[in-house]
N, C-alpha and C positions, 0 to 999 in steps of 0.2 A: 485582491481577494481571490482566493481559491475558486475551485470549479464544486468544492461539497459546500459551499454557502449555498447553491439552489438548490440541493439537493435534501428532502425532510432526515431521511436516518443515514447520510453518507461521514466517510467511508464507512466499509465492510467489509470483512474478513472476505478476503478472496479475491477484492476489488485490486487491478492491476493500476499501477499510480506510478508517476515519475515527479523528480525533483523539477521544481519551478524553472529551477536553474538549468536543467537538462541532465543528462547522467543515462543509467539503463532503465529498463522496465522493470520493477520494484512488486512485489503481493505483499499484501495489508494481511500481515498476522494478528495483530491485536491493536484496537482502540482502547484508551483510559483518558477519557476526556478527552483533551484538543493535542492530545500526544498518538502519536501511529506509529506503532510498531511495523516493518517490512523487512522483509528478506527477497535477495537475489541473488543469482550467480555472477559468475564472472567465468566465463568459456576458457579452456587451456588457449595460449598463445605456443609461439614458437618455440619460448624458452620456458613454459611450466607446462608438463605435463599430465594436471591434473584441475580440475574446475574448484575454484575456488567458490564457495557460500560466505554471504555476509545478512550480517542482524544489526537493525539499527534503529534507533526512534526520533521519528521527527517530528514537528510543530503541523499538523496538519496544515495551517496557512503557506508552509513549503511547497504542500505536495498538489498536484494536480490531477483528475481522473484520466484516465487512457481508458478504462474497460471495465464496465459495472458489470460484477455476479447477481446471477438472478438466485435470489433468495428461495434455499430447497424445503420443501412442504413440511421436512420433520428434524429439519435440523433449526436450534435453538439461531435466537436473532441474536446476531454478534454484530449489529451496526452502530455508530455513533447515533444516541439519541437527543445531543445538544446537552450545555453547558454545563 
């Protein structure tokens, strides 16, 4: 089980999350249902000279929190509300 099972409106747009499995640190662009949208980079190495961005959606039971956004006074709630 995930770490947003204890949590009432987890993820959230903003919430920094990595794969179960391991991988980088990952931001939660968009929930729809028990699917989580995330993007991250990927740093130039020695042979690419430019940072690569990646977009990808996963099963939230994948994902794990690393680092909860705290929810801003006027911006709209963009958390998972369950099922």
């Amino acid at each position: 089980m995930s770490d947003f099972a204890k949590c009432d409106h987890c993820p959230c747009v903003g919430d920094i999350v990595q794969l179960a499995s391991g991988g980088p640190a990952m931001t939660v662009e968009g929930v729809n249902g028990d699917e989580v949208t995330c993007v991250w980079f990927d740093e130039a190495t020695p042979t690419a000279s430019a940072v690569c961005s990646h977009r990808e959606t996963f099963p939230q039971a994948a994902l794990l929190l690393k680092t909860k956004e705290e929810p801003k006074k006027d911006a709209p709630h963009a958390c998972f509300a369950g099922g």
